[in-house]
C-alpha positions as CSV (number, residue, x, y, z in Angstrom):
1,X,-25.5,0.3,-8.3
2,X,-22.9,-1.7,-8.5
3,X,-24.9,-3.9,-11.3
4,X,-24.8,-0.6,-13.5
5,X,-21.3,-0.9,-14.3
6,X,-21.2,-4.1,-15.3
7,X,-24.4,-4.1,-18.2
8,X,-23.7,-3.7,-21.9
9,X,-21.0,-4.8,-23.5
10,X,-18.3,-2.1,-22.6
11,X,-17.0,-3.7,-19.6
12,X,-14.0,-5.6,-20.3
13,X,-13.6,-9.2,-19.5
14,X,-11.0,-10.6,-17.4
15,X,-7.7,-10.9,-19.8
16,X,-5.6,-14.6,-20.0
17,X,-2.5,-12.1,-19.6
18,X,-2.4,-8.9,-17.9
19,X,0.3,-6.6,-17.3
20,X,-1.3,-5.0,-14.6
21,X,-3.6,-6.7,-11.7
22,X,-6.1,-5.4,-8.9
23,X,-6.7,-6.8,-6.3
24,X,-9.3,-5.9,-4.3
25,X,-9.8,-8.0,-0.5
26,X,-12.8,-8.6,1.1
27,X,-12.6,-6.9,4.2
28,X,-14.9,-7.8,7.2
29,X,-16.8,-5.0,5.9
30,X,-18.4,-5.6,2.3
31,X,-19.8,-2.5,1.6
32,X,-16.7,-0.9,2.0
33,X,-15.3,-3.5,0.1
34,X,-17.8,-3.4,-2.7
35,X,-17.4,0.8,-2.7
36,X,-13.5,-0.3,-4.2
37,X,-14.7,-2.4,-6.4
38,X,-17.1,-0.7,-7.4
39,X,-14.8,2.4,-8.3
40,X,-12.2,-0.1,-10.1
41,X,-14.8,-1.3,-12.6
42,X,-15.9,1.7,-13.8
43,X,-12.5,2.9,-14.0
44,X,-10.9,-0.3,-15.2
45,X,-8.1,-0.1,-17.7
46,X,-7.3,-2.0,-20.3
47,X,-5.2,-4.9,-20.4
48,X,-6.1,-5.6,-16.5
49,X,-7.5,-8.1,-14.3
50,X,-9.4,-7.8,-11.2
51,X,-9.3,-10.3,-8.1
52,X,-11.2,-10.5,-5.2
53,X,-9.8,-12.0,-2.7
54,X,-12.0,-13.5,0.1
55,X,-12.2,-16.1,2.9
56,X,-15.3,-18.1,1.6
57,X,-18.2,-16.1,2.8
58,X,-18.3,-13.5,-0.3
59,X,-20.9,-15.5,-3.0
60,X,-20.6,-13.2,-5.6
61,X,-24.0,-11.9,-6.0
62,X,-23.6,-9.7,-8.4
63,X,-22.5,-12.6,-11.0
64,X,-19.1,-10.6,-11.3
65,X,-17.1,-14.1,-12.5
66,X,-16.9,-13.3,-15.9
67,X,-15.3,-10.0,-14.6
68,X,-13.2,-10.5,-12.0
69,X,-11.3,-13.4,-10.7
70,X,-12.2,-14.5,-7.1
71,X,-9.7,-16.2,-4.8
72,X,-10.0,-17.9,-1.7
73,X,-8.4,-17.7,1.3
74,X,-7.9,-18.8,4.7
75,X,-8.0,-16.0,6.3
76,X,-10.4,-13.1,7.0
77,X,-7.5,-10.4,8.2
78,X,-6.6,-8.3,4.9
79,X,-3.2,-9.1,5.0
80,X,-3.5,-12.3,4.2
81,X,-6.7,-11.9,1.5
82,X,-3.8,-9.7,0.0
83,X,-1.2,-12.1,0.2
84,X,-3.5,-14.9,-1.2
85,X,-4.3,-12.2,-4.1
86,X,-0.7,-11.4,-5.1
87,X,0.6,-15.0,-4.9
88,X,-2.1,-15.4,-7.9
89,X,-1.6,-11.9,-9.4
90,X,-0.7,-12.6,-13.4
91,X,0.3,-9.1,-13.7
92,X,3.9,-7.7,-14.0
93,X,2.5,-5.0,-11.7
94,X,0.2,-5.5,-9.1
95,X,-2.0,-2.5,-7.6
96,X,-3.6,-2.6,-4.2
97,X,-6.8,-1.1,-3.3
98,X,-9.3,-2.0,0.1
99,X,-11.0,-0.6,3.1
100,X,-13.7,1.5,0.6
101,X,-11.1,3.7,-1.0
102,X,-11.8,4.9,-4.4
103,X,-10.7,4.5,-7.8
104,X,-10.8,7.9,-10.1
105,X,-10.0,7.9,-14.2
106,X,-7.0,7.0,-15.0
107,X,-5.4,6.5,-11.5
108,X,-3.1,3.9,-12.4
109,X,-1.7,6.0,-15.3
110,X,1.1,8.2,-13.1
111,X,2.3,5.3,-10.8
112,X,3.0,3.1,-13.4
113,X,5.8,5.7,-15.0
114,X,7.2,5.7,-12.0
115,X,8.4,1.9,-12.9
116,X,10.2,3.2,-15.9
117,X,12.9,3.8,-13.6
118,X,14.5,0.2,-12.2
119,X,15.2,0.4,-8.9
120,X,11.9,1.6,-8.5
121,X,9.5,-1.4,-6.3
122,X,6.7,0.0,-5.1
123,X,4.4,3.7,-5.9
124,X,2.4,5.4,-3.3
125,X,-0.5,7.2,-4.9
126,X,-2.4,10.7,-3.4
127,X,-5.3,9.6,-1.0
128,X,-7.6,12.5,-0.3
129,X,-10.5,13.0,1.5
130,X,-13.9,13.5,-1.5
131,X,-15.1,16.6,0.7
132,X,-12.5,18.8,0.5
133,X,-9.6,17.2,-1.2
134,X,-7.5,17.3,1.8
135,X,-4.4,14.3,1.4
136,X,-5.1,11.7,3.8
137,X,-1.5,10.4,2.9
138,X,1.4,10.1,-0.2
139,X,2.6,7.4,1.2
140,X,5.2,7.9,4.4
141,X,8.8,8.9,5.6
142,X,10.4,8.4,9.0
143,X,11.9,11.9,10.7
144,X,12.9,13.0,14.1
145,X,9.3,13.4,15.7
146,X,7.6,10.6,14.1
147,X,8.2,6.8,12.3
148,X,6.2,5.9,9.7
149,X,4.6,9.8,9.3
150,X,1.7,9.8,6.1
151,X,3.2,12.1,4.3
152,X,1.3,15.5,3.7
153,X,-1.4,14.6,5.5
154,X,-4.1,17.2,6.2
155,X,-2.9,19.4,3.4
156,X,-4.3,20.0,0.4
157,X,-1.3,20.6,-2.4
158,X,1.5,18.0,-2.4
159,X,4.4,19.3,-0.7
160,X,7.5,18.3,-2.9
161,X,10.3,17.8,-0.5
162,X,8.0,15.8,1.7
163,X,6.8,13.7,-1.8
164,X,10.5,13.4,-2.7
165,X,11.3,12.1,1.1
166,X,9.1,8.7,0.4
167,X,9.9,5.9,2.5
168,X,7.6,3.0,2.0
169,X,3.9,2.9,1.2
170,X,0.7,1.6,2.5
171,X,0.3,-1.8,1.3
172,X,-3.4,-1.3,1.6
173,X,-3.6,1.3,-1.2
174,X,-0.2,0.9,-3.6
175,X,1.5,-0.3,-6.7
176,X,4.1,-2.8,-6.4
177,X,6.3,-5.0,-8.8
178,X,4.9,-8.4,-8.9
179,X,7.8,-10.1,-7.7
180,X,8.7,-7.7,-4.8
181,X,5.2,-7.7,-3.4
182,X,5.3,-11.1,-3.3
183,X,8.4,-11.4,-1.1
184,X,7.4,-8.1,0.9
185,X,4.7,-10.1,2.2
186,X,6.6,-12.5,3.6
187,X,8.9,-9.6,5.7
188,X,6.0,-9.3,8.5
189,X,4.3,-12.5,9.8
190,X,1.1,-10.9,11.4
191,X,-1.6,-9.4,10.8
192,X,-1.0,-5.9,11.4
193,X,-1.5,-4.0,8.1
194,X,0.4,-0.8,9.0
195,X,3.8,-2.8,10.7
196,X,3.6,-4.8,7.9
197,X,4.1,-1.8,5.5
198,X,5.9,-0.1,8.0
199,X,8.8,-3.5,7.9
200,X,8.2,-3.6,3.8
201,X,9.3,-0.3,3.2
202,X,12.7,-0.4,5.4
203,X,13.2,-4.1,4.1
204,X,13.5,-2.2,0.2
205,X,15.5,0.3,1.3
206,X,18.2,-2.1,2.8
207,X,18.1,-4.2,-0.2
208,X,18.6,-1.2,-2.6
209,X,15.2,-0.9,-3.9
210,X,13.1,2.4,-3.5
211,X,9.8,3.6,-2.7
212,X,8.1,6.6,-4.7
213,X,4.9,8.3,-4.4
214,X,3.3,9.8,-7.7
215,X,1.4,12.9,-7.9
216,X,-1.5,12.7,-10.3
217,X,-2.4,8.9,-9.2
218,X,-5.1,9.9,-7.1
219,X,-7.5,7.3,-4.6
220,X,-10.4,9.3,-3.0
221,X,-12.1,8.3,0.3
222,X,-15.9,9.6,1.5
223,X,-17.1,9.4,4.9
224,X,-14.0,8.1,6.6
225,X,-10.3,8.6,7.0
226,X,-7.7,5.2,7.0
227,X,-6.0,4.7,10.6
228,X,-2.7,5.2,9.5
229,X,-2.5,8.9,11.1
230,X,-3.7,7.5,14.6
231,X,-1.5,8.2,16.9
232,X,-0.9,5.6,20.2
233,X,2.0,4.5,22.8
234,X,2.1,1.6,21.2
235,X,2.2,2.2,17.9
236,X,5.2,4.6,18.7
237,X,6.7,1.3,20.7
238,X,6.2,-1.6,18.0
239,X,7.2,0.7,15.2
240,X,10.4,1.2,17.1
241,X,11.0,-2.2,17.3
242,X,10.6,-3.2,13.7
243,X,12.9,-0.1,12.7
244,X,15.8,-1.7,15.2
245,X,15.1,-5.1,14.4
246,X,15.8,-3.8,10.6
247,X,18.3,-1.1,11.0
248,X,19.9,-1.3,13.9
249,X,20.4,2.8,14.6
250,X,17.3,3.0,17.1
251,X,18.7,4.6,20.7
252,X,15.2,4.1,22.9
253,X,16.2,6.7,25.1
254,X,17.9,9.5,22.1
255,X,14.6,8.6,19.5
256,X,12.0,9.2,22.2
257,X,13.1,12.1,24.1
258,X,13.7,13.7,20.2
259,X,10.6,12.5,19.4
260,X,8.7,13.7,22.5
261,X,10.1,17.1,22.2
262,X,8.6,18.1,18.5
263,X,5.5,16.7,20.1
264,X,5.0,18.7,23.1
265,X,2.0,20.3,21.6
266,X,0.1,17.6,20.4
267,X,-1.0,15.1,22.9
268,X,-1.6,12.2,21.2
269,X,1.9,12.7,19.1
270,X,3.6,13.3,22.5
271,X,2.2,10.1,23.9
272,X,3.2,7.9,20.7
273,X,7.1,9.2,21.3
274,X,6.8,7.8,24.8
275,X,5.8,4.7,23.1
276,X,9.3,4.6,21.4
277,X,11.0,4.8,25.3
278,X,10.0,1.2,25.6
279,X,10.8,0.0,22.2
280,X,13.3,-2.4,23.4
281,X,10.6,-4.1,25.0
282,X,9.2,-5.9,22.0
283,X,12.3,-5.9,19.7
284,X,12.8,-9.8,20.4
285,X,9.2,-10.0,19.2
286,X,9.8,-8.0,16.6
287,X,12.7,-10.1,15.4
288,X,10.6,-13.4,15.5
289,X,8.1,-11.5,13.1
290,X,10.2,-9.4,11.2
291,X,12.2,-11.1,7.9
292,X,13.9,-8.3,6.2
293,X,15.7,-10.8,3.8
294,X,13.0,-12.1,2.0
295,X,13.6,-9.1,-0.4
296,X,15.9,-10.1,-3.2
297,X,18.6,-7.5,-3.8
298,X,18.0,-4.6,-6.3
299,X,20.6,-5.3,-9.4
300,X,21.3,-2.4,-11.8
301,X,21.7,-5.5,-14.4
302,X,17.8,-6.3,-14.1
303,X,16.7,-6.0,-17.3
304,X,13.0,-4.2,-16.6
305,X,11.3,-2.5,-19.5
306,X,8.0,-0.4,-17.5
307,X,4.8,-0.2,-18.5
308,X,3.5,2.9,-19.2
309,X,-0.5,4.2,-18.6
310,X,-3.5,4.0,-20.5
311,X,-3.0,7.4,-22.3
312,X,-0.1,5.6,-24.3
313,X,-0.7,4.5,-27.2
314,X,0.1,1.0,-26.3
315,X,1.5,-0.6,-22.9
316,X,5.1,-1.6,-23.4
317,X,6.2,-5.3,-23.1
318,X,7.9,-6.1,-19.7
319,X,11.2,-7.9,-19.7
């Protein structure tokens, strides 16, 4: 299948400049992985380049070198195949896709206008489920009964306010500026894909920057749904910790008994808000791992010219 896409002479090859690059990490499971990449080259853009990122074990066997641009890393966790990618990314933007989510037409074209404004660093696009087109997640906001809460999940129709509430994205499927992906990688040192997100997006905010999502950008996935949603004790707990080890506003006691109390009917919700009661029990962990610095300051003096989609007649030069 995946040999289809890449016969004839309609695929494009692997530009010396891009303004925009994939990158697309080999996961400990390939065919997930090769469902991504799969979905990117038929849907490739113009003016783009792909990279798979790997730990060594990937041998390309569908010849794809002449198509994509395969990095090595020296680790297997996607985190760091991610952060190998990026550090290599040509691309003024860089987009983010893994874990056998799926390209559609002209995904890229809606979260790259949202770079047109500055202070703009990273786009969350709509996830949904193929079957029914229910929205796994638009990216996430923090509110009284949850941290880090994919917003609209397990609806169908965006729901505005909750789109206009972004907080962060998940690095695992999002658009970034080059340069602020870079350092966002460096705010977390683990593995953990969803704290790492979690510490990128408050890292932004306190340096001025924002996170959008854009309706219209749309990743599909088949078959399975991304752990973001999955509720635990201590993913209410580290979560926590990261926030306070960022913000400094966390109360263990205020957050979880709030929390807790919009949660009393849902079990698993109820038991994550509990989590956040013992918070403080991992903040100086959390302070080891989390480097909210690392993000250079938003200026409204950057001189950013966007680019804009495919459907333009022609991608704009960035500055």
């Amino acid at each position: 299948m995946l040999a289809f896409f890449l016969v004839g002479d309609s695929v494009p090859k692997t530009p010396l400049t891009a303004r925009l690059s994939i990158v697309v990490p080999v996961g400990k499971d390939t065919i997930a992985f090769e469902t991504s990449l799969i979905s990117v080259l038929e849907h490739r853009p113009s003016g783009c380049e792909v990279i798979v990122a790997h730990d060594g074990s990937y041998d390309d066997p569908f010849e794809l070198s002449d198509e994509v641009r395969f990095v090595v890393s020296d680790t297997s966790e996607v985190s760091g195949l991610v952060e190998s990618g990026v550090e290599l990314a040509k691309g003024r933007f860089i987009h983010v896709i893994s874990n056998g989510l799926k390209a559609t037409s002209e995904w890229v074209d809606a979260a790259l206008e949202k770079f047109e404004h500055q202070d703009v660093a990273a786009v969350a696009p709509v996830v949904r489920q193929t079957r029914d087109g229910e929205i796994v997640a638009l990216g996430w906001h923090d509110h009284a009964g949850r941290l880090c809460d994919p917003s609209c999940a397990g609806t169908t129709e965006v729901d505005r306010p909750q789109a206009m509430r972004t907080d962060g994205v998940f690095i695992d499927a999002s658009f970034w500026r080059s340069d602020v992906l870079r350092s966002a990688m460096h705010c977390y040192r683990g593995s953990n894909l969803l704290e790492a997100s979690y510490a990128a997006g408050l890292a932004l905010k306190k340096a001025g920057w924002r996170s959008v999502s854009a309706d219209g950008s749309d990743l599909v996935c088949e078959g399975f749904t991304p752990t973001w949603n999955v509720a635990s004790f201590t993913r209410g707990k580290r979560l926590w910790a990261i926030r306070q080890s960022i913000t400094k506003d966390r109360r263990a006691l205020r957050d979880g008994v709030r929390s807790a109390m919009r949660n009393l009917a849902s079990p698993d919700r109820f038991i994550e808000s509990l989590g956040q009661l013992s918070g403080k029990s991992v903040v100086a962990e959390m302070q080891r791992r989390v480097h909210w610095d690392e993000i250079r300051e938003f200026s409204s003096s950057i001189n950013v010219i966007p680019m804009r989609g495919q459907k333009s007649e022609a991608y704009r030069r960035a500055a």
